[in-house]
C-alpha positions in Angstrom: 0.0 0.0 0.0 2.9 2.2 0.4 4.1 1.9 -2.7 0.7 3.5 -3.8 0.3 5.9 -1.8 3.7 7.2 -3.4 2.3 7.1 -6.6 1.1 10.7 -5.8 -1.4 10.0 -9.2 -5.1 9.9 -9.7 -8.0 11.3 -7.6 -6.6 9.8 -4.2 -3.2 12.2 -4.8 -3.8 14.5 -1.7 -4.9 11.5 0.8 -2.6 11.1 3.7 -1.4 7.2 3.8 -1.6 7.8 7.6 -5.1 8.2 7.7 -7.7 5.8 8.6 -10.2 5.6 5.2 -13.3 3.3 4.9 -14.1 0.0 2.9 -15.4 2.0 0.3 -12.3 4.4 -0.2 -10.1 1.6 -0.1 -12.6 0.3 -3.3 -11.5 3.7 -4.9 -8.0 3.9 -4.1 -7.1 0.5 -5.7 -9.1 0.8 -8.4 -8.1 4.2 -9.3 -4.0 3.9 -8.0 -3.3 -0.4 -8.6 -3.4 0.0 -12.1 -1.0 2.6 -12.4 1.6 1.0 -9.5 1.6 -1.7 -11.8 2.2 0.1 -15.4 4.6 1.6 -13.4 6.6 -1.5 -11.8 6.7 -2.7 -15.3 8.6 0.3 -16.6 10.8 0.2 -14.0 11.5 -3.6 -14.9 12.4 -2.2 -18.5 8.9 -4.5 -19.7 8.1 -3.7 -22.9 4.2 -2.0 -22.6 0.9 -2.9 -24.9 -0.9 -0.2 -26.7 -3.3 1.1 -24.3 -7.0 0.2 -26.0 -9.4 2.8 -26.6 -12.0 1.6 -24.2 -9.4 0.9 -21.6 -10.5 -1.3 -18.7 -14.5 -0.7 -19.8 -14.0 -2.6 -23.2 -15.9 -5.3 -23.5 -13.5 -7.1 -26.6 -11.1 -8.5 -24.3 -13.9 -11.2 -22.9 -14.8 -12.6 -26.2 -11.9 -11.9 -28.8 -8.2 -13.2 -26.7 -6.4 -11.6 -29.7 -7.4 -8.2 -29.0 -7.0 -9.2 -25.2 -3.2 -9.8 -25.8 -2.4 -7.2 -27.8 -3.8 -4.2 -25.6 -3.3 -2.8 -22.3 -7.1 -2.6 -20.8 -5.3 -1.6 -17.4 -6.3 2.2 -18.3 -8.6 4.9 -18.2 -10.9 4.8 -21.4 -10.2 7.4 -24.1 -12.8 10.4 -23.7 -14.4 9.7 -26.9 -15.4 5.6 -26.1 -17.4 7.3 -22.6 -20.9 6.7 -23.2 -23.5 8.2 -20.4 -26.0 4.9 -20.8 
């Protein structure tokens, strides 16, 4: 969790690690900091990093079709343009 917290990215940049935070923002602050610890990590291990996909971790491809799964990053925000209010 430290490691995340030193992130200092996404919309739990300003909370203090030293701070008690409920179930619920715990939810948040993985979903929105984990994904980016890890494309992180990754660079640091000199990995060689996917094309992000449009729809990010919303797209619905990487169920049904394991090329596209393999040949995208889906651990990423989706592009502004694929956001649909439904």
């Amino acid at each position: 969790m430290d490691e995340l917290f030193l992130l200092g990215r996404g919309v739990c940049a300003d909370w203090d690690p030293e701070e008690w935070i409920c179930m619920d923002c715990v939810d948040d602050f993985l979903r929105h900091q984990l994904h980016i610890w890890w494309l992180d990590r990754k660079m640091k291990d000199g990995s060689i990093l996917w094309k992000d996909c449009p729809k990010g971790y919303d797209c619905v491809d990487q169920i049904h079709d394991t090329k596209h799964a393999r040949d995208y990053n889906h651990l990423c925000e989706p592009a502004p343009a694929t956001i649909t209010n439904a």
